[in-house]
N, C-alpha and C positions, 0 to 999 in steps of 0.2 A: 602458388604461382599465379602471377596476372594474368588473364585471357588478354589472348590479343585484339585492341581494338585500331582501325588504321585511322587517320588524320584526315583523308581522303580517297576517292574511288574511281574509277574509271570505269567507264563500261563501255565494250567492242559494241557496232549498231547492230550486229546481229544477233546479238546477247539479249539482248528486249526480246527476244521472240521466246525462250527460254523461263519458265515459271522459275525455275530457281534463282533467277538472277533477282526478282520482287522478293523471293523469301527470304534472300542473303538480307538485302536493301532493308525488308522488316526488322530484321534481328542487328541493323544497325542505325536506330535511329539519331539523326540528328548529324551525319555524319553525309556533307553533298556528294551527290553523282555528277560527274559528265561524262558526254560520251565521245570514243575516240572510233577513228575510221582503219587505223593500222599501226601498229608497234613503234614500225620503223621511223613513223615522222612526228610520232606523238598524237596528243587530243587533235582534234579536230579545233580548227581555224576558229580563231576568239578563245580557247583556253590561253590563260596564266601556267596551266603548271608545267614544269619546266619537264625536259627530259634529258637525261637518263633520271630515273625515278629514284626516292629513297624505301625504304622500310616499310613506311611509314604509310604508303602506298597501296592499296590492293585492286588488282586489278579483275576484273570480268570478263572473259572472254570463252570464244568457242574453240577445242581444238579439231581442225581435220583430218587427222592421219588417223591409223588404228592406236588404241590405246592399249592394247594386250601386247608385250613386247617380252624377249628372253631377258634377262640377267644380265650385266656384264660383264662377269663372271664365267660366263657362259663361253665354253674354249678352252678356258685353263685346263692345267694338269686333272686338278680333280675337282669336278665342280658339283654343283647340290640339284642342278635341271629346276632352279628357280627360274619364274615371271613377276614380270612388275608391270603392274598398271601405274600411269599419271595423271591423275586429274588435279592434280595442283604440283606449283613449283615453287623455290623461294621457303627462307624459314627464316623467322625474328629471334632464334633462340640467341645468336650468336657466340656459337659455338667458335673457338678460334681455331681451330682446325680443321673447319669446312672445308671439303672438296670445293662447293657452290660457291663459292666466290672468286674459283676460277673459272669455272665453268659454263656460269651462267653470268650473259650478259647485262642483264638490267639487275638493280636491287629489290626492286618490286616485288609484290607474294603474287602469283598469278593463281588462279582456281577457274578450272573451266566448271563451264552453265551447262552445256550437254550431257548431261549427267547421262540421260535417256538413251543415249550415239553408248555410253559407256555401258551401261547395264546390258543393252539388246545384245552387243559385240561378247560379252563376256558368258552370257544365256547362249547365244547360238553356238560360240566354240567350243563350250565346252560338252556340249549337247551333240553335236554334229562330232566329236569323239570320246564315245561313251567307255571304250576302255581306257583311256586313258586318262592319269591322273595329274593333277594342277594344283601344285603351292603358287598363289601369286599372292605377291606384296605390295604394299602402296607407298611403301618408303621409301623408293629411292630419290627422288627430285625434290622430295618436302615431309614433312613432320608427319607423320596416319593422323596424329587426331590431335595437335595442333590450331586447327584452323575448326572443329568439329563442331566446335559452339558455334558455329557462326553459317559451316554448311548443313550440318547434320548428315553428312551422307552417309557415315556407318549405318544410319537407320534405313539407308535404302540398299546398302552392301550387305549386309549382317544378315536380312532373311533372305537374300537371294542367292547367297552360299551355301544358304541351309537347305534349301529346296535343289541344292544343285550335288549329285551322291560322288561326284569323281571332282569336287573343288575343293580345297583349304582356300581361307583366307588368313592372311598378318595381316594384324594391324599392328606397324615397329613404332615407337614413341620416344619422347624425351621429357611429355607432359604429363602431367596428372588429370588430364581432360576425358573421363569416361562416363560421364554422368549419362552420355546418349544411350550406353551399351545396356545399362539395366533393363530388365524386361524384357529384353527381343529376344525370339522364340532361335538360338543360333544351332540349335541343336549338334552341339561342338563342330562346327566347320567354321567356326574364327578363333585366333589363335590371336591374343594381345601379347604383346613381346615389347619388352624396354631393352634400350641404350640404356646401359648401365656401366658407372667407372669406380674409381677410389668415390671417397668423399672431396677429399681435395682439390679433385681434377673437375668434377661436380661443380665445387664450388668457383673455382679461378679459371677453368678454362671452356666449362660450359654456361657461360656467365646466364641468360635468362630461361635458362631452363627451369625444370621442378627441379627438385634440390632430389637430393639423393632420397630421403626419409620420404619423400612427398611422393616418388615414384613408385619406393617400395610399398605404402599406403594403397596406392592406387592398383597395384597388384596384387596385395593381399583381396581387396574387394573385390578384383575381377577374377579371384580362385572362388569366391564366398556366388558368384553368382554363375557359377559354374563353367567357366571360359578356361580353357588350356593356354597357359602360359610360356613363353620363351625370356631368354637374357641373352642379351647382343654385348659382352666385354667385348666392344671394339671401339675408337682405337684402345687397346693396351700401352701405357705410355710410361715409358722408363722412365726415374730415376733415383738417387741414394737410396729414397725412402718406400721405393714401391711395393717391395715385401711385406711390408707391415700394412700397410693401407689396403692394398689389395685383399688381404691373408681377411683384415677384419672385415668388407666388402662384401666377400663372400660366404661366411662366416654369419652376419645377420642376415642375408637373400635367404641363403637356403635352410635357416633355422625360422624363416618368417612365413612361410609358405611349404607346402609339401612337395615333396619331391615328386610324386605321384601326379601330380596335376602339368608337372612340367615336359612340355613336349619336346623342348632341346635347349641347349646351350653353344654360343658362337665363341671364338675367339678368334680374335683377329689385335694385329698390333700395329703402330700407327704408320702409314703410309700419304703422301702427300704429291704432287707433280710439283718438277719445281721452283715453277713461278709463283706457288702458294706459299714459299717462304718466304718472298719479299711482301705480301699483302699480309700475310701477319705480323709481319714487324711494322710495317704500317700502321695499320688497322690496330694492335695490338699489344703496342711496346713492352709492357709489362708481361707479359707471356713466356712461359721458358720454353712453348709446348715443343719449338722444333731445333733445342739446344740438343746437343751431342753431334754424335759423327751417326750421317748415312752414308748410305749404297746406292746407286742405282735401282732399283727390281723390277721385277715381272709389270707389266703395260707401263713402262717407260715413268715409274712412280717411284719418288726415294723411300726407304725405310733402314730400320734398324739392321746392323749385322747380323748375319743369320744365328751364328750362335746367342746371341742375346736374346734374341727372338725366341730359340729354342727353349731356351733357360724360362723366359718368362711362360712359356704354354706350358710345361712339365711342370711346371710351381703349381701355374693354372689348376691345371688339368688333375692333380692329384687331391689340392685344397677340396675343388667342388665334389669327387670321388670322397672324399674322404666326409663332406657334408649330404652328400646327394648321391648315393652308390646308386650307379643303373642308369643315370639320368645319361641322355644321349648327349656327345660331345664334338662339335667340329670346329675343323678351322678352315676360316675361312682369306680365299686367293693365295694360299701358300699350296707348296710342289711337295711332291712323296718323302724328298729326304726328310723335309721340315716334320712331313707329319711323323713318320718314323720314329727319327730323334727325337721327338718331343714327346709323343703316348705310347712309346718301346714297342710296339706293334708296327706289321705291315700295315701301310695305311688300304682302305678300300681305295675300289676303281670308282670312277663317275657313277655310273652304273648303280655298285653297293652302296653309295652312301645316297643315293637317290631314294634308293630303295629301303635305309634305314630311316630316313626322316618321314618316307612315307608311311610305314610301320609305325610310328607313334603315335599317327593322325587318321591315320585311312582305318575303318574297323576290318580287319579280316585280312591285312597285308600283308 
């Protein structure tokens, strides 16, 4: 996979006061800065570049609000009592099934510089509640490690989870970018976890991703350097041929790595709002990703019929059991019937299934 390098930079004027903003700048040389005053109206008077931004773009800047936020997940039937931190937004993978491209306004990658606003906020809360315990993730708005080569901040997240007895960290991915993680002292309190699909789907519908073999690669070395691992099947994407691709998927995962080292497994199948079907056909032409019939569903997003949905988590769900006995299994934004029907069990409450992911991760849970 190619690191991302962007074409050009922006940087907010309050971002110079920030040392991370010089380190990014080192690690790209040759590549000019200007600097802009506010989003909204673009550079700052005398830039050429245009706005709304492309790709191609990264921008610097400071965020103000708090950065430790719930899940948005968070309310459903049965949820996992995830957090997500963001200190970046925007991803190059282009993936054709992005939520982010309805979502988010600009094309731009943004990465905030107050690393420092980010680390103290996430020390003190969790500190200030010592019994209580904290999965927070960094994928929801942008790629975990992605952009790593370029900020390094796993290397300032990674021992500061470690020193912290009531945190998890994810880092969720779609890259083979972990060359940061080696060495640092994580004392399992980070959790590397890949977006993982068929091969297929890898290939034609996660177009500059790591390819499938390149992810698994990069998981096998993060079992070798002693990190607990997760897999994200989401989306799940039907059709003729998804039995067989999926089946061999997962089939090489869990024969490439031990089951032992794996802290969970997601499943989730593809869901979209439905203005993202017009930007994929756009964007996308060749795509079949959002052919068939949906539904309506749960936060006003379409997806597949429920029984199709079911069919696929039961295939799911028995495959990995049947590769990976014991290995913990959820789904994820679907209701009790769904879980039901699909792993022949009563599904947990909020509650138990909070309480099982934490039992993987937390020692003595």
């Amino acid at each position: 996979m190619n690191p991302y390098r962007p074409k050009r930079i922006l940087v907010q004027e309050q971002s110079w006061k920030d040392s991370t903003t010089r380190e990014i700048l080192d690690r790209l040389p040759g590549v000019a800065a200007e600097t802009f005053s506010d989003l909204e109206s673009g550079p700052m008077e005398g830039s050429r570049t245009p706005y709304p931004y492309a790709k191609d773009t990264l921008i610097l800047m400071r965020y103000p609000g708090r950065f430790l936020k719930q899940c948005q997940g968070s309310g459903a039937e049965i949820c996992c009592n995830y957090f997500v931190v963001s200190y970046a937004w925007n991803c190059h993978f282009e993936c054709t099934y992005c939520v982010l491209q309805s979502y988010l306004s600009n094309d731009a990658l943004v990465v905030c510089t107050n690393i420092e606003d980010l680390l103290t906020e996430l020390k003190d809360t969790l500190e200030q509640s010592p019994g209580r315990k904290f999965r927070i993730g960094t994928g929801e708005l942008a790629d975990s490690l992605a952009l790593d080569h370029v900020t390094r901040y796993s290397q300032r997240l990674v021992p500061l989870f470690a020193a912290l007895p009531n945190g998890i960290l994810e880092l969720k991915t779609k890259s083979d970018q972990i060359a940061n993680l080696r060495d640092l002292d994580h004392r399992g309190h980070t959790i590397v976890s890949w977006s993982v699909n068929s091969k297929s789907i890898c290939r034609t519908e996660e177009r500059k991703s790591a390819s499938f073999e390149e992810r698994l690669a990069a998981a096998v070395q993060c079992e070798k350097w002693g990190y607990k691992l997760g897999f994200h099947f989401d989306p799940l994407v039907y059709s003729e041929d998804w039995e067989e691709e999926y089946r061999e998927s997962v089939r090489e995962i869990f024969r490439a790595v031990n089951p032992g080292s794996i802290a969970w497994v997601s499943l989730g199948a593809l869901r979209f709002p439905p203005r993202l079907r017009e930007l994929v056909h756009k964007r996308f032409p060749k795509s079949r990703v959002t052919c068939g019939e949906f539904v309506p569903g749960h936060h006003g997003k379409d997806r597949y019929f429920r029984p199709i949905r079911e069919a696929m988590y039961r295939k799911m769900h028995s495959w990995i059991q049947t590769e990976a006995p014991g290995v913990l299994i959820y789904l994820c934004m679907e209701n009790r019937a769904v879980w039901e029907q699909s792993f022949g069990k009563k599904p947990p409450d909020a509650s138990q299934l909070s309480d099982q992911l934490d039992s993987r991760v937390f020692p003595g849970s």
